[in-house]
Backbone as CSV, one residue per row, in Angstrom:
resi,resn,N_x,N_y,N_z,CA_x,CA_y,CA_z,C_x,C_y,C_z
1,UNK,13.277,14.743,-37.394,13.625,13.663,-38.303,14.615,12.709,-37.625
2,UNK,15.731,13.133,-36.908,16.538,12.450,-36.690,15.738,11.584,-35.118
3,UNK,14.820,11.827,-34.646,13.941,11.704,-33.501,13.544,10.346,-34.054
4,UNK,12.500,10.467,-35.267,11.957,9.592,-35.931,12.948,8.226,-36.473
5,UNK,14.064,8.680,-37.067,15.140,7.978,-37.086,15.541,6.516,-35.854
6,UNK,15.838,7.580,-34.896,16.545,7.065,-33.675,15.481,5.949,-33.329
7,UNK,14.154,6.448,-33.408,13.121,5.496,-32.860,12.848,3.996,-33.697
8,UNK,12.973,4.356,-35.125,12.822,3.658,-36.345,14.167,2.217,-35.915
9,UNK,14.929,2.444,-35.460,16.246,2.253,-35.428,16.211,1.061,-34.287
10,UNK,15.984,1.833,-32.860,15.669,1.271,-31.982,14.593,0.461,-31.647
11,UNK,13.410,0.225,-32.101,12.788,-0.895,-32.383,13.464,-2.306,-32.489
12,UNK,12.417,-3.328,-31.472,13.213,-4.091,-31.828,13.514,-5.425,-32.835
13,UNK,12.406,-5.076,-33.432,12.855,-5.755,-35.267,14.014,-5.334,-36.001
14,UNK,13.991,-4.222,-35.827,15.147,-3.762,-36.688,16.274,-3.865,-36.239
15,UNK,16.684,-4.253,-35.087,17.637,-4.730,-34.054,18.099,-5.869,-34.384
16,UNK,16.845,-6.973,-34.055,16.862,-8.033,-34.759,17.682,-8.303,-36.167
17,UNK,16.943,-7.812,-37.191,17.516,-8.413,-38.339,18.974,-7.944,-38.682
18,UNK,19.103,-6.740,-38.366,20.906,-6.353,-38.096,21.636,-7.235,-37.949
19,UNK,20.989,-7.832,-36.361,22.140,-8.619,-35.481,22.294,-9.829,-36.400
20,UNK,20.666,-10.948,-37.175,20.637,-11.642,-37.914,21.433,-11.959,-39.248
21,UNK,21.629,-10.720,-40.019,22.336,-10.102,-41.142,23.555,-9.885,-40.652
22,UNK,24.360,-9.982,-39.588,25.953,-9.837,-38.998,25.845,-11.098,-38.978
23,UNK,25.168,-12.114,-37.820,25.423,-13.737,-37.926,25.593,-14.281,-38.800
24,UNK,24.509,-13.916,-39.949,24.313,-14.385,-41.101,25.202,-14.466,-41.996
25,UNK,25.758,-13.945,-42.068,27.461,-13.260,-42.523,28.764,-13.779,-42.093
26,UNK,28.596,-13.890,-41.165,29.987,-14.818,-40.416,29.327,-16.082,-40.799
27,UNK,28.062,-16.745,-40.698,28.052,-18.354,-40.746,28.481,-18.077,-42.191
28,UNK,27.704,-17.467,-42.834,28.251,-17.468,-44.844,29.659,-18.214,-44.413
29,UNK,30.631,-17.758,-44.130,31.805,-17.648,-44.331,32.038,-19.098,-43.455
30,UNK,31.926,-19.022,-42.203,32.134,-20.447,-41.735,31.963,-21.508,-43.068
31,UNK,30.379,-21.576,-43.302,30.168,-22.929,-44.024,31.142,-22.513,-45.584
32,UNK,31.017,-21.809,-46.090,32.429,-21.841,-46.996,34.142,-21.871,-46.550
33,UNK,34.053,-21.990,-45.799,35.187,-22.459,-45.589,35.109,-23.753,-45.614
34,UNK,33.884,-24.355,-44.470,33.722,-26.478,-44.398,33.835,-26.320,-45.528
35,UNK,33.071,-25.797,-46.822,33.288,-26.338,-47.817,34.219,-26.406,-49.080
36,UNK,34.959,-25.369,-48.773,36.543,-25.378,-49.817,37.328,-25.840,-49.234
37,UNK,36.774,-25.617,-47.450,38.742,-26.585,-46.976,38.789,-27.706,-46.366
38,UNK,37.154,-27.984,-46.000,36.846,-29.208,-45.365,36.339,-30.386,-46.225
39,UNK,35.519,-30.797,-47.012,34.332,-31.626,-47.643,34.992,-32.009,-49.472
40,UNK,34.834,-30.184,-49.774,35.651,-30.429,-51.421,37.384,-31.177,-51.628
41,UNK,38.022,-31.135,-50.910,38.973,-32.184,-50.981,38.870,-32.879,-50.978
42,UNK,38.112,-33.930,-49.476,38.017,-35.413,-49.529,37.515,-35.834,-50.759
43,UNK,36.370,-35.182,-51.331,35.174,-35.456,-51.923,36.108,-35.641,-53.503
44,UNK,37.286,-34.604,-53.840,37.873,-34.496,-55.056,38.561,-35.378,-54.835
45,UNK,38.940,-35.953,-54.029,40.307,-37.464,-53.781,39.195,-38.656,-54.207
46,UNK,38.165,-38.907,-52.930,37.161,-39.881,-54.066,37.065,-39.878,-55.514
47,UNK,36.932,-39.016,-56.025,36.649,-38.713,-57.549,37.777,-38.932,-58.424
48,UNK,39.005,-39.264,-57.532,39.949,-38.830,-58.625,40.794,-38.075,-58.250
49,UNK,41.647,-37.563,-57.551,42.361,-36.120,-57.552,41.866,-35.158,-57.794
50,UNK,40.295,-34.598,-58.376,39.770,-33.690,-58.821,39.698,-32.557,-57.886
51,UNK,40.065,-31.307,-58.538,40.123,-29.920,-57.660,39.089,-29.255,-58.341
52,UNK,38.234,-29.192,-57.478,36.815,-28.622,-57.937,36.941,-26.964,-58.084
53,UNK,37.922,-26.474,-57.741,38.095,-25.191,-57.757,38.638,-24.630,-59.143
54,UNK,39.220,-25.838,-59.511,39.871,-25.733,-60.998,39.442,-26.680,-62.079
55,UNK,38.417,-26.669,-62.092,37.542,-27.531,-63.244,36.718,-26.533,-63.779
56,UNK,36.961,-25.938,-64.823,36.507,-24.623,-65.973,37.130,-25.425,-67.565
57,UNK,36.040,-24.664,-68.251,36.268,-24.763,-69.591,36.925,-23.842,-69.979
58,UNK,37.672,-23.854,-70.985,37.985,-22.070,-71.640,37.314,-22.641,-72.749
59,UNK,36.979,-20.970,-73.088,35.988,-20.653,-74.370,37.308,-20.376,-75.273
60,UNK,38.048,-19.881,-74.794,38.910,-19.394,-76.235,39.425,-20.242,-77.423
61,UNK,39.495,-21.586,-76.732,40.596,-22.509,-77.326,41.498,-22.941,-76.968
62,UNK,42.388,-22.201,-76.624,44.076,-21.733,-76.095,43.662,-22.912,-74.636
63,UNK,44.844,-23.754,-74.665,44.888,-24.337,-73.415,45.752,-24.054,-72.417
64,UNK,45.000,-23.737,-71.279,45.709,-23.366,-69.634,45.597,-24.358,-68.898
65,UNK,47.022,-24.502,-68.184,46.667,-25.906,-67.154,45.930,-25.443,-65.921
66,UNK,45.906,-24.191,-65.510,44.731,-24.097,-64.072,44.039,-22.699,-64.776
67,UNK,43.045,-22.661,-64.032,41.989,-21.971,-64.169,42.456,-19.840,-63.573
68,UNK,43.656,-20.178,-62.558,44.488,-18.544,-62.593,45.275,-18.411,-63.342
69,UNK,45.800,-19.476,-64.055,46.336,-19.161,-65.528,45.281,-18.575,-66.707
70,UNK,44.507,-19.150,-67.078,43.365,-18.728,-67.823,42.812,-17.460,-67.525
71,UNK,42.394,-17.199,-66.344,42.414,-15.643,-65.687,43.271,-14.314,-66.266
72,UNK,44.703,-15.001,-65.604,45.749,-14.076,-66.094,45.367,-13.654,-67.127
73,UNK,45.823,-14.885,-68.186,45.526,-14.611,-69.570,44.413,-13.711,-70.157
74,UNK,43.037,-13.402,-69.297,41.876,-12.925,-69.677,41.294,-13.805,-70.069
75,UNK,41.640,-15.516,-70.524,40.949,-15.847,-71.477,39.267,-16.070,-71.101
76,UNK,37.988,-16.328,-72.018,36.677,-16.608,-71.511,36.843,-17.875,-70.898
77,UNK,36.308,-18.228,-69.425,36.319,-19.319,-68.858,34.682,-19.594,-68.352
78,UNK,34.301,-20.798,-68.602,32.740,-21.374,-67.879,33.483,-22.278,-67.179
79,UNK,33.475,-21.165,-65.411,33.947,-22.283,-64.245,32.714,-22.874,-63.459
80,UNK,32.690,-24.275,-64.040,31.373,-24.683,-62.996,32.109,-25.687,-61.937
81,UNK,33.624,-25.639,-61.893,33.683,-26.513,-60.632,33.572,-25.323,-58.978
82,UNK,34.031,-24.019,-59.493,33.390,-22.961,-58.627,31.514,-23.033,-57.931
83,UNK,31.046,-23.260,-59.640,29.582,-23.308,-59.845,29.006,-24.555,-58.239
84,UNK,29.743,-25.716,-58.578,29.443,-27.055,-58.092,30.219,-26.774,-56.392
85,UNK,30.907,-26.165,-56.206,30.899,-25.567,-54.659,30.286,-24.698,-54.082
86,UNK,29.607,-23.765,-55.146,28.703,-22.413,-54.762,27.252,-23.358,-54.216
87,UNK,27.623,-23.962,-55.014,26.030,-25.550,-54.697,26.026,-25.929,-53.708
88,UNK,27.207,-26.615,-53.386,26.967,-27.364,-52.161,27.303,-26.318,-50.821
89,UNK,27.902,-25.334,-51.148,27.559,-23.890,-49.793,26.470,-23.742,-50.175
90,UNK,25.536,-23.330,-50.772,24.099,-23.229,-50.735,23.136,-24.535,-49.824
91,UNK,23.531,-25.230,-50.632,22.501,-26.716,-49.752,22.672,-26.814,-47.902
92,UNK,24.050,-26.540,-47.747,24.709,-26.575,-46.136,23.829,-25.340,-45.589
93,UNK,24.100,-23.757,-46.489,23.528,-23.033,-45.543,22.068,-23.318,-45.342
94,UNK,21.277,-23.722,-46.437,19.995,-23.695,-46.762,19.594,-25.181,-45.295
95,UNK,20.300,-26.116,-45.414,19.884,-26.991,-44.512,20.099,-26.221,-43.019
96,UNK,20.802,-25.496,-42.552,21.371,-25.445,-41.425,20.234,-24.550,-41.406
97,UNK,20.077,-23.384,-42.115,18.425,-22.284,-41.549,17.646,-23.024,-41.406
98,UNK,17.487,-24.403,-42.018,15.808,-24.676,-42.409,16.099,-25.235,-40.611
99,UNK,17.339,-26.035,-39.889,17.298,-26.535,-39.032,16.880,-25.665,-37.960
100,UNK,17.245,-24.257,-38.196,17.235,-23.562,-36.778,15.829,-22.726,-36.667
101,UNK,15.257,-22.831,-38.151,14.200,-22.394,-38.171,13.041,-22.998,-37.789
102,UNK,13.006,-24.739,-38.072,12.579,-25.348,-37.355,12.556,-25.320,-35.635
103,UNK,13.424,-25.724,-35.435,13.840,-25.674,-33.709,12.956,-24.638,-33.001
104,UNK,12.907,-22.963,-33.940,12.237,-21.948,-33.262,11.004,-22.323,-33.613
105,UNK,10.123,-22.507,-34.164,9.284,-23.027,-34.619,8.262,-23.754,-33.482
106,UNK,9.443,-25.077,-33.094,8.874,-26.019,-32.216,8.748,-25.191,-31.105
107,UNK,10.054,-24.278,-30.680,9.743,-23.584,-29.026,8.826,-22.862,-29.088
108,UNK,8.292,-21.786,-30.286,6.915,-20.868,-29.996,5.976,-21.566,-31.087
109,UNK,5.338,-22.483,-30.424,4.505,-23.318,-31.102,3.353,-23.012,-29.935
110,UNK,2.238,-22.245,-31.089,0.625,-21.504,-29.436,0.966,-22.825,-28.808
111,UNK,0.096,-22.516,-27.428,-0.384,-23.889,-26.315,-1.955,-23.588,-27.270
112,UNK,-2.123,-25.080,-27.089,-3.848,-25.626,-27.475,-4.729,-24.700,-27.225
113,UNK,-5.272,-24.542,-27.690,-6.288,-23.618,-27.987,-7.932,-24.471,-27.814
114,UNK,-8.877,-24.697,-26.579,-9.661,-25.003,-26.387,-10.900,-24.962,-27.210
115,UNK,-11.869,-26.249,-28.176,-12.316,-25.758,-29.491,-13.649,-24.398,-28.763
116,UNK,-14.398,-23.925,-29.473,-15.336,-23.048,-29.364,-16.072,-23.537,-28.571
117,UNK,-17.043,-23.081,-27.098,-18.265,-24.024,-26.798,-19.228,-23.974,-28.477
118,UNK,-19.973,-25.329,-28.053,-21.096,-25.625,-29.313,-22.195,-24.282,-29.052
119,UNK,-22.967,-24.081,-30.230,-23.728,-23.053,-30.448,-25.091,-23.463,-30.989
120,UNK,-25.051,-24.708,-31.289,-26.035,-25.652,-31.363,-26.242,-26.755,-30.969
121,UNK,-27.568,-27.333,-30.999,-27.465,-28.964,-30.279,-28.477,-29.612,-31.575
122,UNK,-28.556,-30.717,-31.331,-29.385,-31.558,-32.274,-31.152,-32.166,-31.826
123,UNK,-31.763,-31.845,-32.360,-33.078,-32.643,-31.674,-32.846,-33.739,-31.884
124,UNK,-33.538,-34.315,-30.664,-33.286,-35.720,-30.627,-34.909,-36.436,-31.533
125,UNK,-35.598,-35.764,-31.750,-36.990,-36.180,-32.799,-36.146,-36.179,-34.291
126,UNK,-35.787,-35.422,-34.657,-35.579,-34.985,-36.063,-33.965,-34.765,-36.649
127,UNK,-33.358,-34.824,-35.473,-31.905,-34.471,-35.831,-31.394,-33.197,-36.233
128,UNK,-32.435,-32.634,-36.201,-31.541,-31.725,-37.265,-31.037,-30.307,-36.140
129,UNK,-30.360,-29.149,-36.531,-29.632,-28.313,-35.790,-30.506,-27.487,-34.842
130,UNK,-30.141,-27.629,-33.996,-31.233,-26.239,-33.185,-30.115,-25.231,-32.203
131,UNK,-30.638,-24.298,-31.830,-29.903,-22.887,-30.975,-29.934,-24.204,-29.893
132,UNK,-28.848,-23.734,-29.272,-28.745,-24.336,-27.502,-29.814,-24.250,-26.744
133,UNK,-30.128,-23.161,-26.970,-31.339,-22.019,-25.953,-32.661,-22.375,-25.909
134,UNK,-33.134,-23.266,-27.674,-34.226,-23.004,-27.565,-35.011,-24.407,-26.917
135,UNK,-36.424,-23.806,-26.876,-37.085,-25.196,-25.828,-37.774,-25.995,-27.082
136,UNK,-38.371,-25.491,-28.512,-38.884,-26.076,-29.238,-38.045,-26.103,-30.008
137,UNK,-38.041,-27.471,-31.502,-37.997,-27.417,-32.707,-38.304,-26.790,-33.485
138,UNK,-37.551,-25.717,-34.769,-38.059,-25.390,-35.500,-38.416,-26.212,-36.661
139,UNK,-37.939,-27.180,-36.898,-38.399,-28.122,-37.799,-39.628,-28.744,-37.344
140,UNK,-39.674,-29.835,-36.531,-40.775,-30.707,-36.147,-41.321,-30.499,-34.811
141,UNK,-41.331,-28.904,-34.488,-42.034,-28.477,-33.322,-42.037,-29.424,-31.990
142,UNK,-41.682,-30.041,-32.068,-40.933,-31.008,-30.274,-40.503,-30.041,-29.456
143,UNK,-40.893,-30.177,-27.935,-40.332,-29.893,-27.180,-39.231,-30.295,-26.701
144,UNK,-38.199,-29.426,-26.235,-36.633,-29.897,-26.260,-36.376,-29.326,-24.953
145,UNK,-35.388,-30.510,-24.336,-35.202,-30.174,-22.655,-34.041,-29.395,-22.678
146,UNK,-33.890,-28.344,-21.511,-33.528,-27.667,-21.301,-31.863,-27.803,-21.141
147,UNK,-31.040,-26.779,-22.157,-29.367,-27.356,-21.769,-29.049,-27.131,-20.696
């Protein structure tokens, strides 16, 4: 079992997506960072002073001036300025795979592929399809020169 294991393991797909699923993981974190410490500021100064990190409703009623006050408190909060950064880290990571997925894409893209030789030819009496091979028409019985 542990034979089967080791082998299962060592393959190298499964190598692969490991190493993919560790990268994958650190970029997570890169592009959330561009985006809470890089992009969502400027972007909340355009708008206004707005801190997208602290734009929540409370459900309770009770008014909190930030959103770890409301926490503390327990009170029910619908934070969609969290929501509206979880967004735009989604769109960044989602663009940046689609980019690199592309790129691989273009490098193992087959070489041309030469079409089939033909397997038929056309009489030149009647048009219509005939074997390469053969010397007559099966339609309009003509003799047909040799490919």
């Amino acid at each position: 079992m542990l034979k089967d294991f080791k082998a299962f393991v060592l393959r190298g797909n499964v190598l692969d997506m490991a190493v993919g699923i560790v990268i994958g993981a650190a970029f997570g974190k890169i592009v959330t960072s561009l985006v809470n410490d890089a992009l969502m500021p400027p972007l909340g100064l355009l708008l206004g002073q707005v801190n997208f990190s602290n734009l929540f409703i409370n459900l309770s009623g009770t008014a909190y001036p930030t959103l770890d006050a409301a926490k503390a408190a327990g009170a029910p909060t619908l934070n969609y300025g969290l929501f509206i950064n979880t967004v735009v880290d989604f769109v960044i990571v989602a663009a940046a795979i689609f980019m690199v997925v592309r790129q691989v894409a273009r490098l193992q893209r087959q070489p041309e592929v030469a079409p089939p030789a033909p397997t038929t030819k056309s009489c030149p009496y009647c048009i219509s399809a005939v074997p390469i091979k053969a010397t007559r028409c099966p339609q309009c019985t003509s003799e047909l020169k040799a490919a």
